[in-house]
MOPAC internal coordinates of N, CA, C and O (Angstrom, degrees):
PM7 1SCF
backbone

  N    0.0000 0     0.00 0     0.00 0    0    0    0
  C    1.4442 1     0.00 0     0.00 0    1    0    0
  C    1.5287 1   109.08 1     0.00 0    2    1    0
  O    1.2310 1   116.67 1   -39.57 1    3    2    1
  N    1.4033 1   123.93 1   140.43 1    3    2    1
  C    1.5027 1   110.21 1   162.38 1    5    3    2
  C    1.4140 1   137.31 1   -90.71 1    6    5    3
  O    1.2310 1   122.27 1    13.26 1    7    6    5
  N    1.3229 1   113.27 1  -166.74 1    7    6    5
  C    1.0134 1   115.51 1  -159.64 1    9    7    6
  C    1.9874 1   108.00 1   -73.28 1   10    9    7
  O    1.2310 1   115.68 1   -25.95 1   11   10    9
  N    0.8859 1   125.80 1   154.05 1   11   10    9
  C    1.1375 1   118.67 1   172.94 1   13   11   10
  C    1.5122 1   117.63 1   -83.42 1   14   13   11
  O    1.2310 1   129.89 1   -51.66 1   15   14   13
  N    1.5994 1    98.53 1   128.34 1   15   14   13
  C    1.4371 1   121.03 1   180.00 1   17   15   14
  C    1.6226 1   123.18 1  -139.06 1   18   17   15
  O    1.2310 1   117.83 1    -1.52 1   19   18   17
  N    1.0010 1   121.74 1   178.48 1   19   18   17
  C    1.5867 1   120.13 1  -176.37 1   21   19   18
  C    1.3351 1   103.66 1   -84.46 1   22   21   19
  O    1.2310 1   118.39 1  -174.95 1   23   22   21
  N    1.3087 1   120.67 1     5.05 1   23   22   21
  C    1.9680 1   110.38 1   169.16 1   25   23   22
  C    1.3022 1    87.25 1  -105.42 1   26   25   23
  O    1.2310 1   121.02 1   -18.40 1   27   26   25
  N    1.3544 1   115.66 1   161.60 1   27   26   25
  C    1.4717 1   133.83 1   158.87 1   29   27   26
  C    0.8257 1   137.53 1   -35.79 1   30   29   27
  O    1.2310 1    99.27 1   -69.94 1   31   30   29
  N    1.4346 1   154.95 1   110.06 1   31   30   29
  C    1.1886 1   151.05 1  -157.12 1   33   31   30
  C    2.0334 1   116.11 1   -54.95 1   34   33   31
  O    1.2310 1   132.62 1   145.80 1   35   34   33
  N    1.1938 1    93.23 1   -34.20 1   35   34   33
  C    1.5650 1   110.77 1  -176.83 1   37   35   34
  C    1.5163 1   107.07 1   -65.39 1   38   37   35
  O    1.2310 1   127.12 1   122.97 1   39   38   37
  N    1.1218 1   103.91 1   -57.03 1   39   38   37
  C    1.8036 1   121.93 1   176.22 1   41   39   38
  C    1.5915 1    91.67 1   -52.78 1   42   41   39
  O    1.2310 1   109.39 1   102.17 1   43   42   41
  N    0.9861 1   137.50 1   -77.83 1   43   42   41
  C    1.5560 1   125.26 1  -160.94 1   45   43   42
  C    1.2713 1   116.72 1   -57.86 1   46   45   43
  O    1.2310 1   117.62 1   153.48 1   47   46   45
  N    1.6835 1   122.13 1   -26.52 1   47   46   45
  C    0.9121 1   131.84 1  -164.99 1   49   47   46
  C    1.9567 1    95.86 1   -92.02 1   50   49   47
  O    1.2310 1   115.10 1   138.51 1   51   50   49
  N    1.5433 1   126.91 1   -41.49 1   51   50   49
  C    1.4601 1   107.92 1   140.51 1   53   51   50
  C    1.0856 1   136.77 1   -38.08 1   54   53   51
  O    1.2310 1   104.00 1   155.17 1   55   54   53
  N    1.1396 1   147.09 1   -24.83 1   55   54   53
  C    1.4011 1   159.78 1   -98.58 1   57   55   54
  C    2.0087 1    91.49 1  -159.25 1   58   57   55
  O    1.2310 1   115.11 1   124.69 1   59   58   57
  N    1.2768 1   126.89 1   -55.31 1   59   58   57
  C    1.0473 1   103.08 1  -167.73 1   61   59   58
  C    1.7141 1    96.82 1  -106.80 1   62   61   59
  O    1.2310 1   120.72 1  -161.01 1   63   62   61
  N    0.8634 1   116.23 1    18.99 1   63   62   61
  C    1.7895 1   138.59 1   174.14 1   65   63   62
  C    1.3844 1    85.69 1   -84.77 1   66   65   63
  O    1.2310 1   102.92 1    88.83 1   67   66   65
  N    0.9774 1   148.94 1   -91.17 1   67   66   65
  C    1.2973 1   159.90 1  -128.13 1   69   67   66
  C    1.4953 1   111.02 1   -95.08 1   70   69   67
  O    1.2310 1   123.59 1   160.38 1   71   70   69
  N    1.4113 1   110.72 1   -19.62 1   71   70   69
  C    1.4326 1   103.25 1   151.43 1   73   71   70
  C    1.3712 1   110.33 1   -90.63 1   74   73   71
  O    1.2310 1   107.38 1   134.86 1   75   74   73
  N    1.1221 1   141.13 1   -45.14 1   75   74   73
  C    1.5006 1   127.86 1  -170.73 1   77   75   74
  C    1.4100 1   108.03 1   -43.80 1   78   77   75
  O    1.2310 1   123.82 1   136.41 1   79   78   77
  N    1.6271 1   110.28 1   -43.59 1   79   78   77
  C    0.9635 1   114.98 1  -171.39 1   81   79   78
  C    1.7708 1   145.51 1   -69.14 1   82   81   79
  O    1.2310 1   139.48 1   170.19 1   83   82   81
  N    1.5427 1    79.83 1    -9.81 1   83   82   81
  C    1.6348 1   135.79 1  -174.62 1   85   83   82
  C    1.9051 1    86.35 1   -71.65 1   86   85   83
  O    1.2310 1   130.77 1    97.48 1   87   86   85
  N    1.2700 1    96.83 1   -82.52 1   87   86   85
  C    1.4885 1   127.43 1   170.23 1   89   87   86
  C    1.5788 1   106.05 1    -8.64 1   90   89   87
  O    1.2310 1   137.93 1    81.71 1   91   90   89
  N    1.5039 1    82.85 1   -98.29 1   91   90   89
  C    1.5453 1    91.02 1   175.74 1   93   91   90
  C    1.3829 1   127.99 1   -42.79 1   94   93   91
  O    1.2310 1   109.13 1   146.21 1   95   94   93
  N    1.2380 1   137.96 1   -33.79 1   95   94   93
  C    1.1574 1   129.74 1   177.18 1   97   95   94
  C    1.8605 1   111.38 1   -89.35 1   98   97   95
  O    1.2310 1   128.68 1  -161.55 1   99   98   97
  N    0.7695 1   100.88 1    18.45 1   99   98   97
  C    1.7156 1   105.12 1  -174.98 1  101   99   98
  C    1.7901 1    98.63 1   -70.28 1  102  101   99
  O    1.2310 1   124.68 1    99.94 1  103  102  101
  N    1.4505 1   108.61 1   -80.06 1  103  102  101
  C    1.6395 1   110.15 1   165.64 1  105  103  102
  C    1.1677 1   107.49 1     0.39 1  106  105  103
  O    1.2310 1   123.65 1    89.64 1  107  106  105
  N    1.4887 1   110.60 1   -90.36 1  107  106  105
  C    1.4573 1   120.81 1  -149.27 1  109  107  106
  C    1.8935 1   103.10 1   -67.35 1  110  109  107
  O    1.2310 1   123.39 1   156.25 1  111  110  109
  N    1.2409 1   111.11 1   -23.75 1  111  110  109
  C    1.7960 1    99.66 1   175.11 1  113  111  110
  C    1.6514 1   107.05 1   -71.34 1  114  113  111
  O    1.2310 1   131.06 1   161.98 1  115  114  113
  N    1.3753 1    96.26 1   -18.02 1  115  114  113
  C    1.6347 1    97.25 1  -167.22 1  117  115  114
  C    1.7099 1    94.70 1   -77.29 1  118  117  115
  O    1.2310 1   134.20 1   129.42 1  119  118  117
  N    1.1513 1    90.14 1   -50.58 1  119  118  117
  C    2.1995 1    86.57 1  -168.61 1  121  119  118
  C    1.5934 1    98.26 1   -64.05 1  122  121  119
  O    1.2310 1   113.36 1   124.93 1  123  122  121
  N    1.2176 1   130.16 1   -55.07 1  123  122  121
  C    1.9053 1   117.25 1   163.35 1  125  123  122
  C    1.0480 1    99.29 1   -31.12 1  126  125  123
  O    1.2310 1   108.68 1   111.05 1  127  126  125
  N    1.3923 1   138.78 1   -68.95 1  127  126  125
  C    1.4844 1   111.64 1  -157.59 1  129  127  126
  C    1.6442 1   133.20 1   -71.56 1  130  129  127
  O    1.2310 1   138.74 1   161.45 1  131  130  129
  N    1.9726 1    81.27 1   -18.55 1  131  130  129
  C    1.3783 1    90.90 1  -172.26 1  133  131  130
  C    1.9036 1   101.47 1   -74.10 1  134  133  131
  O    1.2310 1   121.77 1   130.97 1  135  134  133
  N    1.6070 1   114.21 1   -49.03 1  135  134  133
  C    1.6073 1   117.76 1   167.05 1  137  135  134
  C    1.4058 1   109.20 1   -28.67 1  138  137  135
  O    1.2310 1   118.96 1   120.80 1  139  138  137
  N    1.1621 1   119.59 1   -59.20 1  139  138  137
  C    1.7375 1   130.55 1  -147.33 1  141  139  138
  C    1.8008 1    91.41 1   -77.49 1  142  141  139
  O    1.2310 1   112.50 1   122.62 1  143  142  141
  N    1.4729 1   131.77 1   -57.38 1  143  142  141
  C    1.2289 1   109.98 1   169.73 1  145  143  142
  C    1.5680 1   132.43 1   -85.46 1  146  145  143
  O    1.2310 1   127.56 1  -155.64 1  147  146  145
  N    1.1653 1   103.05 1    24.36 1  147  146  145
  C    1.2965 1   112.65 1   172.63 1  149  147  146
  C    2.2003 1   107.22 1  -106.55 1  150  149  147
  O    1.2310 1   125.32 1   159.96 1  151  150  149
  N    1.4053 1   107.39 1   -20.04 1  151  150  149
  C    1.0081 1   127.60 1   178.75 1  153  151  150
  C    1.8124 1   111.26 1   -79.25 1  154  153  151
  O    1.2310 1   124.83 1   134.86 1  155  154  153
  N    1.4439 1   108.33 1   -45.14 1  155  154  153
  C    1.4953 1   108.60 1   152.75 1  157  155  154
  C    1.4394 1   135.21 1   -87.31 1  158  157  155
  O    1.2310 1   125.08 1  -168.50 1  159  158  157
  N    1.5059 1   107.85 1    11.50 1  159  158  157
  C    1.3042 1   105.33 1   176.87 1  161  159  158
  C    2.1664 1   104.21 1  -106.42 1  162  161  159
  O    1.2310 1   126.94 1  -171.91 1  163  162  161
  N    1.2218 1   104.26 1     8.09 1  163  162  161
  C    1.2491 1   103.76 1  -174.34 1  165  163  162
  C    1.4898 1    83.28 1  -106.42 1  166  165  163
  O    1.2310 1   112.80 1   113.99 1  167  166  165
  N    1.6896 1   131.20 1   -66.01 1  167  166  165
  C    1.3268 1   121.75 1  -166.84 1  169  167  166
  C    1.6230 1   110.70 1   -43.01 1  170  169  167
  O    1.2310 1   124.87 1   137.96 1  171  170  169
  N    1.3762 1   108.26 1   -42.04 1  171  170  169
  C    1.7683 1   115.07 1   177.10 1  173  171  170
  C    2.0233 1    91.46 1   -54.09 1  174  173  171
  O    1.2310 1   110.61 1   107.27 1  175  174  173
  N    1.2326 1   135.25 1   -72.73 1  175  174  173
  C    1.4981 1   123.44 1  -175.77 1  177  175  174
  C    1.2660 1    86.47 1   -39.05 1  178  177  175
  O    1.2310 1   109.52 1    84.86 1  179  178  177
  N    0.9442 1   137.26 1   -95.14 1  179  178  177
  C    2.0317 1   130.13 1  -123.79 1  181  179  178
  C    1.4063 1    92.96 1   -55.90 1  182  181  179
  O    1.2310 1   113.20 1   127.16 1  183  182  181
  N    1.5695 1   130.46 1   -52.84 1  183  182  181
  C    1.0385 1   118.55 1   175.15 1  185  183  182
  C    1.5054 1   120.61 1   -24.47 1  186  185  183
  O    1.2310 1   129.56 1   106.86 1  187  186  185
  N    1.0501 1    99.18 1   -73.14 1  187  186  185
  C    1.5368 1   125.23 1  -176.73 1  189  187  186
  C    1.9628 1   109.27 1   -42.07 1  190  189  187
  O    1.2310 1   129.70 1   137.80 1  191  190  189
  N    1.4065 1    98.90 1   -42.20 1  191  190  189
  C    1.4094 1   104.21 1  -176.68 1  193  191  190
  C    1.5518 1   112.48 1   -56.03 1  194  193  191
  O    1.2310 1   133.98 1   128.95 1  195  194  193
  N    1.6408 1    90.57 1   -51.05 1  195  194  193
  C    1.7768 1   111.45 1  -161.97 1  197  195  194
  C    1.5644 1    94.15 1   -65.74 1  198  197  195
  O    1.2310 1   108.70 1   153.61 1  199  198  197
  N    1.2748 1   138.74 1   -26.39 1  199  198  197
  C    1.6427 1   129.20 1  -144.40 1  201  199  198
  C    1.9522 1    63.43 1  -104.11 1  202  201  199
  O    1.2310 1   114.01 1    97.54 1  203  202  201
  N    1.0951 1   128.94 1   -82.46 1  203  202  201
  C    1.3883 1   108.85 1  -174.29 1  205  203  202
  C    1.7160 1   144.04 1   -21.85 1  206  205  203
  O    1.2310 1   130.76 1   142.80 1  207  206  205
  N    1.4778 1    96.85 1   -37.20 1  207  206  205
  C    1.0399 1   115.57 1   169.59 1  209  207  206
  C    1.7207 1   109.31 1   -61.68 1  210  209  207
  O    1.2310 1   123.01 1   121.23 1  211  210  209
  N    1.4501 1   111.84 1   -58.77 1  211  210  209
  C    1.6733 1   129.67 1  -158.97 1  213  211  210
  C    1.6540 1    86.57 1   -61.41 1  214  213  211
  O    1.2310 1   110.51 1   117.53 1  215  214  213
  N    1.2432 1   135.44 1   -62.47 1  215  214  213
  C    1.5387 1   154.94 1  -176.51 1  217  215  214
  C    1.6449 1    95.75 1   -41.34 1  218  217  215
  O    1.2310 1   120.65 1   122.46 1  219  218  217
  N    1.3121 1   116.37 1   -57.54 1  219  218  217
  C    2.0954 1   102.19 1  -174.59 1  221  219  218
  C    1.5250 1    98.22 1  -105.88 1  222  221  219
  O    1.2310 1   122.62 1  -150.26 1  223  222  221
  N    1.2362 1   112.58 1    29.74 1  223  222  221
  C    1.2379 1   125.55 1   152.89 1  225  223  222
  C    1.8894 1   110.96 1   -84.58 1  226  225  223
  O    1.2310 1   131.48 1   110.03 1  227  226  225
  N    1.2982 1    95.45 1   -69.97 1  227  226  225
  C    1.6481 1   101.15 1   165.40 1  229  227  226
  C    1.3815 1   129.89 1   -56.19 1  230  229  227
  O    1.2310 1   122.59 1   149.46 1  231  230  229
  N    1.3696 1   112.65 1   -30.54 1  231  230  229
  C    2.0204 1   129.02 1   161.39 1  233  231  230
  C    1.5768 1    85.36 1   -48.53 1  234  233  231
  O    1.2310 1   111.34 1    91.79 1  235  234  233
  N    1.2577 1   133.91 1   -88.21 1  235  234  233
  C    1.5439 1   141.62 1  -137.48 1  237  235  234
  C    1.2502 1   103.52 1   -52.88 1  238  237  235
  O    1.2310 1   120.41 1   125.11 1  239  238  237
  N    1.8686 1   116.83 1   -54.89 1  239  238  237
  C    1.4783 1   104.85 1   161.11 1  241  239  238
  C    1.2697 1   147.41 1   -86.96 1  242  241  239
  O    1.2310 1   127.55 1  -172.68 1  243  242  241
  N    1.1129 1   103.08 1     7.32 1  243  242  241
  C    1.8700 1   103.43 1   163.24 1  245  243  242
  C    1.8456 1    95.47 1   -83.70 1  246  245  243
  O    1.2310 1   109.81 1   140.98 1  247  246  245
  N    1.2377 1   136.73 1   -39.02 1  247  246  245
  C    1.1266 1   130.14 1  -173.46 1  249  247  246
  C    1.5652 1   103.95 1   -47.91 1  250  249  247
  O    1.2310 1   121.76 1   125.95 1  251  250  249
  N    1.4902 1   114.24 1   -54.05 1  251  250  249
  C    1.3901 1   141.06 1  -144.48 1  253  251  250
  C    1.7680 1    85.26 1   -71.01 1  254  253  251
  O    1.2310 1   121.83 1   140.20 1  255  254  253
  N    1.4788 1   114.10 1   -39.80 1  255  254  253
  C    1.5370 1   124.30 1  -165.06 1  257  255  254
  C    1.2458 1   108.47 1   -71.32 1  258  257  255
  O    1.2310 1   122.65 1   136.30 1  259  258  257
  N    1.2472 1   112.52 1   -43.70 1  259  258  257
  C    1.6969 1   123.66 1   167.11 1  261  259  258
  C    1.4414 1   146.20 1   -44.40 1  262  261  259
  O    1.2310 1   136.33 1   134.36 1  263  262  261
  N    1.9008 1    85.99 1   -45.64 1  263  262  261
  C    1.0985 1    92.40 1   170.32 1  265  263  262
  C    1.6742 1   111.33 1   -96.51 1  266  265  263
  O    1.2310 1   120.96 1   174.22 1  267  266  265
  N    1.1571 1   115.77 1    -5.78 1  267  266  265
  C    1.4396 1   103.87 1   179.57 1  269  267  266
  C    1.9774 1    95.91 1   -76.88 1  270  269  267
  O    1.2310 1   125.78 1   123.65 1  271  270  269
  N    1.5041 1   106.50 1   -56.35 1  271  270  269
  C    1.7190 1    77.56 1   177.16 1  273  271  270
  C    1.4463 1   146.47 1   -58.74 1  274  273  271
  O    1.2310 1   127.46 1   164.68 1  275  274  273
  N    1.5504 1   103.25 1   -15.32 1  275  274  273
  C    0.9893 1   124.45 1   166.56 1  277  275  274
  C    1.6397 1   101.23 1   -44.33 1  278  277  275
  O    1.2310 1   121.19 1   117.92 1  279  278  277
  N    1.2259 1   115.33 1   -62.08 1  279  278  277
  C    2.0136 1   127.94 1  -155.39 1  281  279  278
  C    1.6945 1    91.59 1   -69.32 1  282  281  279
  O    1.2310 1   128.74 1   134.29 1  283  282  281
  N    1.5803 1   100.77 1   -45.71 1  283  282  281
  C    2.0444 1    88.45 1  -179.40 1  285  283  282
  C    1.1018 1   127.85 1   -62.67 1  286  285  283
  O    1.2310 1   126.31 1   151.88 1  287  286  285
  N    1.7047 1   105.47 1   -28.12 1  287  286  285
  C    1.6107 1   110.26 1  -167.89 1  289  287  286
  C    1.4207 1   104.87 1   -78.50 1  290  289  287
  O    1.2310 1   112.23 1  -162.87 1  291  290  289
  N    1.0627 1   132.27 1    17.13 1  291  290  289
  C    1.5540 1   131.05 1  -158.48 1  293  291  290
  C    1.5081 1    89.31 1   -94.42 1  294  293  291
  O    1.2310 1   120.59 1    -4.97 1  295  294  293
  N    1.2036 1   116.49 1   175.03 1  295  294  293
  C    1.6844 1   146.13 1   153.54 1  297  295  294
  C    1.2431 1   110.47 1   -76.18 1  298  297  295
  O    1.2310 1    85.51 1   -66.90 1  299  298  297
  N    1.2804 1   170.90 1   113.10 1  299  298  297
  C    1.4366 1   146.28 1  -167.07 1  301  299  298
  C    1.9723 1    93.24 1  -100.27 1  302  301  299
  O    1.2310 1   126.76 1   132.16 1  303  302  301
  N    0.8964 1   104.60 1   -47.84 1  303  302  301
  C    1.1569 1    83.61 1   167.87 1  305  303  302
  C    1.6679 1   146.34 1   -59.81 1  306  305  303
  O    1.2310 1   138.46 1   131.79 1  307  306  305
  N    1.4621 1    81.82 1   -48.21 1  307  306  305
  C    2.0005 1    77.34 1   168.38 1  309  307  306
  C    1.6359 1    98.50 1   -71.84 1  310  309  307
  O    1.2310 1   107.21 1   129.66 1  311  310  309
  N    1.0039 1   141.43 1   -50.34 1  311  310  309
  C    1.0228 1   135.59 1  -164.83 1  313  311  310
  C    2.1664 1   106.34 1   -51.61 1  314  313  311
  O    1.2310 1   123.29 1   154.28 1  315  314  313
  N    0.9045 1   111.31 1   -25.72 1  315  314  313
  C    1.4631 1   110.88 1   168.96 1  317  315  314
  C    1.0207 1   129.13 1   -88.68 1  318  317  315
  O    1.2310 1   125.10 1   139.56 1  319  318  317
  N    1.3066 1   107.81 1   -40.44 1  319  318  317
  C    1.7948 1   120.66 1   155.39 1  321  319  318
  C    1.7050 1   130.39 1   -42.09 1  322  321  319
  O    1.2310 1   127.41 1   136.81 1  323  322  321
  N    1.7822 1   103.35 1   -43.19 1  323  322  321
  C    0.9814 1   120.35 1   162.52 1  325  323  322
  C    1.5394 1   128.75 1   -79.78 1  326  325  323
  O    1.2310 1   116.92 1   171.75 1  327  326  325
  N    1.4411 1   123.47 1    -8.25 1  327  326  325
  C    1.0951 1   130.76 1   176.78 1  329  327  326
  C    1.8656 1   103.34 1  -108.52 1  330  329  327
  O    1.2310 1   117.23 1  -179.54 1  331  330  329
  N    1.1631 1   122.87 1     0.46 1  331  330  329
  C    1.3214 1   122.86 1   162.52 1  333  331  330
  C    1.5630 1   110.04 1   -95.06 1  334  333  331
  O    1.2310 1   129.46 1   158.59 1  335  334  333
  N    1.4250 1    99.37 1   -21.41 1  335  334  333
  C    1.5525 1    88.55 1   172.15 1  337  335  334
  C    1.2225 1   124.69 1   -66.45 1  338  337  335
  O    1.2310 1   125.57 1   131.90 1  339  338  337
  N    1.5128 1   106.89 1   -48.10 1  339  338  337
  C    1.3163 1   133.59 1   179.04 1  341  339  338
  C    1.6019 1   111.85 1   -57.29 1  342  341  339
  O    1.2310 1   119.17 1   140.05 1  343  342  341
  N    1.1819 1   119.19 1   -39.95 1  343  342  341
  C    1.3293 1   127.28 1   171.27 1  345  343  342
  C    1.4046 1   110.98 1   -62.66 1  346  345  343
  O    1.2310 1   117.04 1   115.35 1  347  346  345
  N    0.9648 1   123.24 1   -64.65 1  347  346  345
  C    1.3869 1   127.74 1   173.19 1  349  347  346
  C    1.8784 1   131.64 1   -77.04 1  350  349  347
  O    1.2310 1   131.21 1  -139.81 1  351  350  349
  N    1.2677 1    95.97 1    40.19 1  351  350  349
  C    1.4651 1   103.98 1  -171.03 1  353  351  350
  C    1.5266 1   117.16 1   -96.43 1  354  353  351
  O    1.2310 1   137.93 1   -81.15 1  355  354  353
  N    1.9846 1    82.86 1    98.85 1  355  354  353
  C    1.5847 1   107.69 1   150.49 1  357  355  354
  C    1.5817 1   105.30 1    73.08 1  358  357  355
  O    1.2310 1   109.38 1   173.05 1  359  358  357
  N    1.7233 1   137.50 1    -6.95 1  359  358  357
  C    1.2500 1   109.21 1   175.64 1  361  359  358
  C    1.3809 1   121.27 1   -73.70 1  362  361  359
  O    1.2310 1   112.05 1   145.79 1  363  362  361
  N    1.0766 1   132.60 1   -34.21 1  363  362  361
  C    1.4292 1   141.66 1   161.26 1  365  363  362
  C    1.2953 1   117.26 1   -51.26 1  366  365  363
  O    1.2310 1   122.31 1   119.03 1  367  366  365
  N    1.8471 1   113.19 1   -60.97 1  367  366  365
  C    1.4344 1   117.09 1   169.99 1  369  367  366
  C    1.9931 1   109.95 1   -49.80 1  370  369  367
  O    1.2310 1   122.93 1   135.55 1  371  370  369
  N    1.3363 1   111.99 1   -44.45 1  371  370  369
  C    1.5332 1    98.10 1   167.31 1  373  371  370
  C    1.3187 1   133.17 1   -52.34 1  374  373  371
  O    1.2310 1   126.32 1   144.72 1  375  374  373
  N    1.7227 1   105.46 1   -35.28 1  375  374  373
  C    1.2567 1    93.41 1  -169.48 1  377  375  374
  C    1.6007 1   122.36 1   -74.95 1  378  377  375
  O    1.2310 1   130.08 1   148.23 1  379  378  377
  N    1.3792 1    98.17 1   -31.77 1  379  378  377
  C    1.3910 1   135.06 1   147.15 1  381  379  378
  C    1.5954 1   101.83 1    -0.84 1  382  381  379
  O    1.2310 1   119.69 1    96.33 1  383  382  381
  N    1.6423 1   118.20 1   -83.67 1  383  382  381
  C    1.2319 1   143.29 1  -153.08 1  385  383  382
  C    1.6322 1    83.12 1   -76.41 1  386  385  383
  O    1.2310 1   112.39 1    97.91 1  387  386  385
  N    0.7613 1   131.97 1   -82.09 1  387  386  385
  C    1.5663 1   152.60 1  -136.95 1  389  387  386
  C    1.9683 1    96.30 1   -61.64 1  390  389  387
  O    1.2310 1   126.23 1   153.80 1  391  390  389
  N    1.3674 1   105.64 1   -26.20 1  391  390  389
  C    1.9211 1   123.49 1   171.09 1  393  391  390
  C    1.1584 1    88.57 1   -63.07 1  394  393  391
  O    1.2310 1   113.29 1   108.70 1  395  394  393
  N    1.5972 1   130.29 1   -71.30 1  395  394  393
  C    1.7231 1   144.58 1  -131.86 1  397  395  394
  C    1.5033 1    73.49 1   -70.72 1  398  397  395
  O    1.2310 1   111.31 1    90.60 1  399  398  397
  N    1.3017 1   133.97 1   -89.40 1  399  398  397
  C    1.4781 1   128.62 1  -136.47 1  401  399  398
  C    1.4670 1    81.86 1   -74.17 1  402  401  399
  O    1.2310 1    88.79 1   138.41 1  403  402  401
  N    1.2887 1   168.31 1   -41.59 1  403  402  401
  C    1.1629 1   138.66 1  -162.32 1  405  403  402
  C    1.2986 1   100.21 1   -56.60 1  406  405  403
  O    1.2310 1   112.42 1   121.46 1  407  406  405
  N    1.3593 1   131.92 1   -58.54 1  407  406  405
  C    1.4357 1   123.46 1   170.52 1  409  407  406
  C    1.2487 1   147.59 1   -59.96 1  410  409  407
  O    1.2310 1   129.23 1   169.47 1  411  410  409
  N    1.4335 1    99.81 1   -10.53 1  411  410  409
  C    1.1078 1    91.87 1   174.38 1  413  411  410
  C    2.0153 1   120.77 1   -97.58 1  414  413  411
  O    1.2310 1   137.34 1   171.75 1  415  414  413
  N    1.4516 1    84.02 1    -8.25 1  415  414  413
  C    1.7580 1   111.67 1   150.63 1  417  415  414
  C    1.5569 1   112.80 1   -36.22 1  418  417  415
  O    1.2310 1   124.12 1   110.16 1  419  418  417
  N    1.5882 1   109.70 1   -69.84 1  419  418  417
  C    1.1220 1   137.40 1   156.82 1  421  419  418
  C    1.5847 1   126.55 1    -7.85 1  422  421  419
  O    1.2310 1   132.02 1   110.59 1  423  422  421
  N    1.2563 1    94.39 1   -69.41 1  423  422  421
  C    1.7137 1   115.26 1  -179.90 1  425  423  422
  C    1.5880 1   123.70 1   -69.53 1  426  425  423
  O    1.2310 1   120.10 1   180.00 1  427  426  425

């Protein structure tokens, strides 16, 4: 019961009912709120993941596109011609040269 005052005893006794009650439920609105934006701050990540994902999804095939025109637009022939050159550059043909003037040292 409270204390005696010039309001009604009932009224105060509403009155501090309704704050306790205030009280007590404070916690639990706080952890809902804290769940509920912690619940849209993860759907915001996945979002975020998946649009990342879709994005070096599209990198991989424009790369993939590139290099395939890259391989058509070629010459295949010069392009082999020129890569046998390159492959075969000059150790033989040196040694080649490097025989001739030894001999002709020789002579």
């Amino acid at each position: 019961m409270a204390f005696p005052t010039a309001v009604n005893d009932q009224i105060t006794d509403a009155v501090t009912q309704s704050n306790v009650k205030v009280v007590g439920e404070s916690p639990a609105f706080a952890m809902s709120s804290i769940y509920q934006t912690m619940a849209h701050s993860t759907g915001i990540l996945f979002e975020n993941a998946v649009s990342a994902q879709q994005q070096q999804n599209t990198l991989s095939q424009a790369a993939a596109n590139q290099g395939v025109m890259q391989i058509y637009s070629l010459d295949t022939t010069a392009a082999a011609g020129a890569t046998e050159k390159v492959a075969q550059t000059g150790v033989a043909d040196n040694l080649t040269s490097l025989l001739t003037v030894l001999n002709a040292f020789r002579g």
